[in-house]
C-alpha positions in Angstrom: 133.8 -5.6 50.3 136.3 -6.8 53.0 136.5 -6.4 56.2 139.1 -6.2 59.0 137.7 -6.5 62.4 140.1 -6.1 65.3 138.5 -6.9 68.4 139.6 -6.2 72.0 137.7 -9.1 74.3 137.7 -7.3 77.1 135.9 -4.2 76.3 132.8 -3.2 77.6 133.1 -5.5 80.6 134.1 -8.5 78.4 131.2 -8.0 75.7 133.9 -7.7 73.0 133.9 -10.8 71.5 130.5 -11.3 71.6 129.4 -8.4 69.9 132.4 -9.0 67.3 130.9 -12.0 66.4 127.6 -10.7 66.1 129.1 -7.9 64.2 130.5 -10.3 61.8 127.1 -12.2 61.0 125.4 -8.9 60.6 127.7 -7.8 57.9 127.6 -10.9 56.4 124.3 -11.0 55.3 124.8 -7.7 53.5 127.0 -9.5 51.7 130.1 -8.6 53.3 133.1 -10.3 54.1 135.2 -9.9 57.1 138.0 -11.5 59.1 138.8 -11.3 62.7 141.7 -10.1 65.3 141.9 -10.6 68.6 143.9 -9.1 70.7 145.4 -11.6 74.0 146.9 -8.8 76.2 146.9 -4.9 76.3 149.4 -3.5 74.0 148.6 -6.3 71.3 146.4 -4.7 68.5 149.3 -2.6 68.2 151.8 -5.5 67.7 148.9 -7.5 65.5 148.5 -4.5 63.3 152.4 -4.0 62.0 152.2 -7.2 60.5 149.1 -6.5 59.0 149.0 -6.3 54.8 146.3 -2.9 54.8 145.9 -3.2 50.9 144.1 -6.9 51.1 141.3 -5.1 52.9 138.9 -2.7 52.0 138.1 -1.1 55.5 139.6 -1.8 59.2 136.9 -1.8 62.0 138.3 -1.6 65.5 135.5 -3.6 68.0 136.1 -1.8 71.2 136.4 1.4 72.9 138.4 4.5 72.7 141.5 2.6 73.3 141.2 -0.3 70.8 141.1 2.5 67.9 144.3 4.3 70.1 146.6 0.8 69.4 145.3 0.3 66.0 146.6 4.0 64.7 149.4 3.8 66.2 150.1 0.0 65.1 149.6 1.4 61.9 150.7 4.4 61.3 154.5 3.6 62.6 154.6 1.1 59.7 152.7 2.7 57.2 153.3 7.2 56.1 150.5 6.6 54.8 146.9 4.2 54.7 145.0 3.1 51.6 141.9 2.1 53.5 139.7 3.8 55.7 139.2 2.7 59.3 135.8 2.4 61.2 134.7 1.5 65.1 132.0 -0.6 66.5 131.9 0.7 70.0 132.0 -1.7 72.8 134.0 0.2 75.3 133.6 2.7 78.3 133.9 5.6 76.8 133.5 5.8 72.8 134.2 9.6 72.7 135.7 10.4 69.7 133.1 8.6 67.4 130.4 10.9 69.3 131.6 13.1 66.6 131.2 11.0 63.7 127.5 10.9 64.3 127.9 6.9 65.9 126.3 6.3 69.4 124.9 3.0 68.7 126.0 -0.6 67.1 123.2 0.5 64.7 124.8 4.1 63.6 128.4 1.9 63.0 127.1 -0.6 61.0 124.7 2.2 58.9 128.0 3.8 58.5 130.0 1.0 56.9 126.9 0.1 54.8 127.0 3.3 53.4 130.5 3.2 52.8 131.3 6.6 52.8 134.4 7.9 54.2 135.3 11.4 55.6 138.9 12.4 56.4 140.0 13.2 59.7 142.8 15.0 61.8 145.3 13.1 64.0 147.5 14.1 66.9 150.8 13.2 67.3 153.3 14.0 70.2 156.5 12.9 71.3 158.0 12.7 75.1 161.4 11.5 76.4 160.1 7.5 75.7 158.7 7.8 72.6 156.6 9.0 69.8 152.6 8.4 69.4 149.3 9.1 67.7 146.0 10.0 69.2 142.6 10.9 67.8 140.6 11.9 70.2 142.9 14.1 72.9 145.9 14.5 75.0 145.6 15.4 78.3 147.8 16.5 81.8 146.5 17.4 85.5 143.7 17.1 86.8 141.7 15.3 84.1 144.8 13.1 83.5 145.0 12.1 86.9 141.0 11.8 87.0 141.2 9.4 83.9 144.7 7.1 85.8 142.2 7.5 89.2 138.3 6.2 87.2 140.5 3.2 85.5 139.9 1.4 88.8 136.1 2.5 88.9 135.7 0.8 84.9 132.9 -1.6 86.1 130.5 1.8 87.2 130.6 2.7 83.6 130.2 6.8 82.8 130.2 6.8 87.1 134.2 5.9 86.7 134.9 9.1 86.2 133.2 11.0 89.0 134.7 8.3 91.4 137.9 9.6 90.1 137.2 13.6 90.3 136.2 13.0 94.0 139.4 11.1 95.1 141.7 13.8 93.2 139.9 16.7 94.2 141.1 15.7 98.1 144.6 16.4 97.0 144.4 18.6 94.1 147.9 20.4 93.4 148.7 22.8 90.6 151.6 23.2 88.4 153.9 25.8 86.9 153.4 25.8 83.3 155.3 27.1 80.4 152.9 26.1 77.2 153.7 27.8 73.3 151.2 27.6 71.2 152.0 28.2 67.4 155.3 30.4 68.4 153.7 32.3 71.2 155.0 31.0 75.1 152.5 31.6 78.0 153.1 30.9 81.8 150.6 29.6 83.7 149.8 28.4 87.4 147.5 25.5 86.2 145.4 23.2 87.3 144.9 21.2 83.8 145.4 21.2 80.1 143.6 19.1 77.4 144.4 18.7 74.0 141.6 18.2 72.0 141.0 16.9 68.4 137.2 15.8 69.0 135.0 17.5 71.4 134.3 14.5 73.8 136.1 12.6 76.7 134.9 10.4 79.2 132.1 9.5 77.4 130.0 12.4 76.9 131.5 15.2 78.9 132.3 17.8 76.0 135.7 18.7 77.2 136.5 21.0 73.6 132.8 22.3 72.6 134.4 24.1 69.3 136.8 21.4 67.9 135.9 20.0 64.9 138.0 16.8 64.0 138.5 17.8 60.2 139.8 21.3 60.8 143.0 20.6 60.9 143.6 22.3 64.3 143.9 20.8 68.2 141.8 22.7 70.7 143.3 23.3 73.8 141.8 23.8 76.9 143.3 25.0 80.0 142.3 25.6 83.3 144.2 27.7 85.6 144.7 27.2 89.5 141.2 27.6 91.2 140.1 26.3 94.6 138.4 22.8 95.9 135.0 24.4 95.9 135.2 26.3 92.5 136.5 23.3 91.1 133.7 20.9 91.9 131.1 23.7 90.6 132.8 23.9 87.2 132.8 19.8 86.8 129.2 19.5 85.9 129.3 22.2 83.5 131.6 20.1 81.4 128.6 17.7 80.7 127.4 20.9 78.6 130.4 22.4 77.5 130.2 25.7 79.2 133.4 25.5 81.4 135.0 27.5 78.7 133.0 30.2 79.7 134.6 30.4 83.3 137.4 32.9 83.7 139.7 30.8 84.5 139.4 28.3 81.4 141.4 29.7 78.3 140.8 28.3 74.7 143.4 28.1 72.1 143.4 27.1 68.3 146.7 25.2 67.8 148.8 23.0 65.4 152.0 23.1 67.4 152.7 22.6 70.7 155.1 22.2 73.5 154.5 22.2 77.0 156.6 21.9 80.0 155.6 21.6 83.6 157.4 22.1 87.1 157.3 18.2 88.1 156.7 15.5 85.1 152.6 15.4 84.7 151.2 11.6 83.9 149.4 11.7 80.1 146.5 10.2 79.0 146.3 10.0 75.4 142.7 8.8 74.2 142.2 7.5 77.6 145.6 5.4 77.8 147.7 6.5 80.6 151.6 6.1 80.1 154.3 9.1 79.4 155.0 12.2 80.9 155.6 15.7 80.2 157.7 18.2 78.5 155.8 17.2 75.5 155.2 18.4 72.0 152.4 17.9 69.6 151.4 18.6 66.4 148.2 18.1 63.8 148.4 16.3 60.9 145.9 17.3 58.8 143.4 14.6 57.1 146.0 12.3 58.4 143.5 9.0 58.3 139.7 8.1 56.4 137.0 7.0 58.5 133.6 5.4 57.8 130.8 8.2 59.3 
């Protein structure tokens, strides 16, 4: 068995390399070989991984977070309709959500997982906006938690804490937007305050932004969360951490495997944590789209 690790240095406060390495020497006294990546600059795994031939390995391990895996779909997937091997994460980075659901919260649970070598297939997103099209695993979001995520990127260094650094600064000038959102063929207007796209349950680490979604189903939960005050707002945030803001009135849940929103003013994106684009947007499922180790 080969191996393909693509490592991002700088994740997990610069711990990437290290635990690449480390990663490496594990694997290779189970008697498996691997080869390394390293990306020099963000926006790099992506380039590295069009020139990479898929079929001479037999697996391809991102070493990072949530954003390492991001590039290396979409490195891939623009050059390939379609991948022969499976891909895997070692998580390094800040938030690791999306392999939450893939059973791995520990270095121990990804490298039990690739010792197993059993694969499972999984859904991926993909949306297009006036600049461009991409791919995302874990989900797409605009508003509030968009802005939250841009806002915590300056707060990395606290961790999990990032992101409550960021809700504070962006509830002092929370805004709301008009929003026209069709779902499967059916158009709803909304004064909102955020939407997520979800294809795993998880963002931020481990606040369980889509409770129901299941990333095999071949369906994108979206959640969104209509205009509600400063106060009301800061109540509902902890919930999250459990998953019960769905139950709020204000949060509506949808099933969906096409969909196009529009917004008043252009809203930021953050797809699996990267922040770039804007909206209108559409997006789509593509059902067992990629194989994973978990």
């Amino acid at each position: 068995m080969k191996l393909l690790l693509v490592t991002n240095p700088a994740a997990g406060k610069g711990r990437g390399l290290k635990v690449s390495e480390q990663a490496a020497q594990f694997l290779k006294s189970h008697d498996i070989e691997t080869q390394m990546l390293i990306s020099n600059y963000a926006g790099h795994i992506a380039d590295l991984m069009r020139d990479v031939y898929v079929d001479n390995y037999n697996g391809i391990v991102a070493v990072g977070g949530d954003g390492t895996l991001f590039e290396i779909i979409n490195g891939l997937l623009k050059t390939h309709s379609e991948l022969s091997v499976p891909l895997g994460q070692i998580p390094v980075g800040t938030g690791n959500s999306f392999i939450r659901d893939l059973g791995i919260l520990t270095l121990q649970d990804a490298y039990d997982k690739i010792l197993a070598q059993k694969t499972r297939p999984v859904d991926v997103g993909y949306f297009t906006y006036d600049d461009g099209e991409y791919y995302f695993i874990n989900l797409l979001g605009f508003g509030f938690v968009a802005n939250v995520a841009h806002r915590a990127r300056k707060y990395k260094m606290f961790g999990d804490f990032s992101y409550i650094f960021g809700v504070l600064e962006e509830v002092v000038i929370l805004s709301f937007s008009n929003l026209e959102i069709t779902i499967d063929g059916t158009t709803y207007h909304r004064q909102n305050t955020f939407v997520e796209i979800s294809n795993s349950t998880c963002t931020g680490g481990d606040m369980i932004m889509a409770p129901d979604a299941k990333i095999d189903d071949g369906y994108l939960d979206v959640i969104l969360l209509r205009n509600v005050t400063r106060i009301k707002l800061l109540k509902a945030f902890p919930k999250i951490f459990k998953g019960t803001h769905v139950e709020m009135d204000e949060v509506e849940v949808f099933k969906a495997k096409h969909i196009i929103a529009k917004t008043d003013n252009p809203k930021i994106l953050t797809p699996d944590g990267e922040v770039f684009g804007s909206t209108p947007i559409e997006v789509k499922i593509l059902p067992h789209k990629i194989r994973m180790f978990g």
